[in-house]
N, C-alpha and C positions, 0 to 999 in steps of 0.2 A: 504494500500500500504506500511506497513510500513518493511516488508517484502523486499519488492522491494528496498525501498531504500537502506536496508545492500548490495545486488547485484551492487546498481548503482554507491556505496563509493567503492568498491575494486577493489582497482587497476590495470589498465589495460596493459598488458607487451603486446609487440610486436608494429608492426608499422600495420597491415590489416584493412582493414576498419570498421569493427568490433569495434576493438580498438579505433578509432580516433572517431566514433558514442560515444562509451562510454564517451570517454573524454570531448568531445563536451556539450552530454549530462550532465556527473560531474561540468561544468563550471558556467551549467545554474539549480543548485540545488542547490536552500537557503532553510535550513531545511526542512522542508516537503513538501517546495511547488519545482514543476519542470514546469519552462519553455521549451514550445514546440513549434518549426515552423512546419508548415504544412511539409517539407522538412523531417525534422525528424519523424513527424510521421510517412510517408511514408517507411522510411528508418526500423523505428520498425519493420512496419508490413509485411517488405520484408526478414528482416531478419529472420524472426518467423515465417513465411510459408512455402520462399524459398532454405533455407538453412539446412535442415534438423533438426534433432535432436542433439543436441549436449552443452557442456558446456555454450558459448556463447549464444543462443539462450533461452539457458533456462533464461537465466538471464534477457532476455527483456519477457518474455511471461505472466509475472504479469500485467508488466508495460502494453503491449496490450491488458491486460482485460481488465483495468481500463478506459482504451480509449474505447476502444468498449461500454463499461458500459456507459460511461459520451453520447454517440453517442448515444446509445438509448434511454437517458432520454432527451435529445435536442430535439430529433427525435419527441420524445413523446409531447413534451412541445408545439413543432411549429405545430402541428398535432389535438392537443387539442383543 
């Protein structure tokens, strides 16, 4: 994710929701580790789906891997 993280340090201009995710999200990133509420991930994975293609989305679409990823090995683990 480390990739992710140079997306998630730059700075976000404007006031749209978009923005204010970003920020939210930059408040709750101590070096590599990022706290998530359930609220935000949501918010990730609405934005990466439903919003088309574009600047801003690309910029969370790492971070939605890495969830999905962490989702499958939980998945995997409670299943086992």
């Amino acid at each position: 994710m480390h990739g992710e993280l140079g997306y998630l340090s730059k700075e976000a201009r404007g006031t749209g929701g978009f923005q204010s995710l970003l920020r939210r999200l930059q408040t709750r990133l101590n070096g590599r580790d990022l706290e998530l509420h359930v609220e935000d991930i949501e918010r990730i994975a609405r934005y990466v789906r439903e919003y088309g293609k574009g600047g801003f989305q690309s910029r969370l679409t790492g971070v939605l891997n890495e969830l999905e990823s962490l989702a499958r090995v939980l998945r995997d683990y409670v299943l086992a």
